[in-house]
VOKOL-670956 format. One record per residue (C-alpha): x, y negated, z. Coordinates in steps of 0.25 Angstrom, whole numbers, plus 2048, in hexadecimal, padded with zeros to 3 digits. Each point is the difference from the previous one (the first is absolute). Example, Ala and Ser with C-alpha at 12.3 -4.5 7.8 and 13.67 -1.06 7.14 Angstrom:
83181281F8067F27FE
***
This chain:
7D080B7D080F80480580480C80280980280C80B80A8058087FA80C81180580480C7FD8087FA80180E80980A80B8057FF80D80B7F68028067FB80D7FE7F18058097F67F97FF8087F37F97FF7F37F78057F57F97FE7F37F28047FC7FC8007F47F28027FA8008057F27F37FB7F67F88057F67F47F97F78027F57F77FD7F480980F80380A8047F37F97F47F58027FD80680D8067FA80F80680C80A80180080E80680980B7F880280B80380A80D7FA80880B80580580C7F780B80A7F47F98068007F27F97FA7FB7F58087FF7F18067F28008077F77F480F8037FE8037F87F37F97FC7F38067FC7F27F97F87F67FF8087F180C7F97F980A80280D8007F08047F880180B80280580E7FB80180C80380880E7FC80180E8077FA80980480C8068078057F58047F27FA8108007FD80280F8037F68057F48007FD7F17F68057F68038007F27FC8057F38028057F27F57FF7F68078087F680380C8097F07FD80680880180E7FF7F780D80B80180B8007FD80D80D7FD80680180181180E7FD80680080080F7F78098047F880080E7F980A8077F57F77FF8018047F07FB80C8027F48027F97FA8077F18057F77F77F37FD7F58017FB7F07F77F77FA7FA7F97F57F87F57FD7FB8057F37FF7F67F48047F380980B7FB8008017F780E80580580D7F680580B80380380F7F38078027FE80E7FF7F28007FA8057F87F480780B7FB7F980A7F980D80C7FD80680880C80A80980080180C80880A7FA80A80E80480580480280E80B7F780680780480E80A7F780580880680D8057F780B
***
């Protein structure tokens, strides 16, 4: 398995941005697919975006579509999540993730087999 430690989250006002990223260890980081994944007070977690193992891949809710972008370096065993235009609706503990060993994208959340602890994001109207 993926070992994950998540960063970058804060409070930033509507229209602004952040980006998160979600550190790995373990020898897999490379062959494995990551996703993003959030969750804001009293709903369930919900998919964010995903990236396939070599970076070609990607796939993002439509809520996100156009203002996110994930991204990856497999030699620094890092995975970024780029958010511009942020929303209130934003707000939520943003989640790492990893699809151990496999290599193709997943937008559901039981695929995944790494977490990482999470890091809040607040965005201010």
């Amino acid at each position: 398995q993926v070992q994950l430690v998540e960063s970058g989250g804060g409070l930033v006002q509507a229209g602004g941005s952040l980006r998160l990223s979600c550190a790995a260890s373990g020898r897999t980081f490379s062959r494995s697919a990551m996703g993003w994944f959030r969750q804001a007070p009293g709903k369930e977690r919900e998919f964010v975006a995903t990236i396939s193992s070599g970076g070609v891949t990607r796939y993002y809710a439509d809520s996100v579509k156009g203002r996110f972008t994930i991204s990856r370096d497999n030699a620094q065993n890092t995975v970024y999540l780029q958010m511009n235009s942020l929303k209130p609706e934003d707000t939520a503990v943003y989640y790492c993730a990893a699809r151990s060993g496999y290599a193709s994208i997943r937008i559901d959340l039981r695929e995944y087999d790494s977490w990482g602890q999470g890091t809040q994001v607040t965005v201010s109207s």
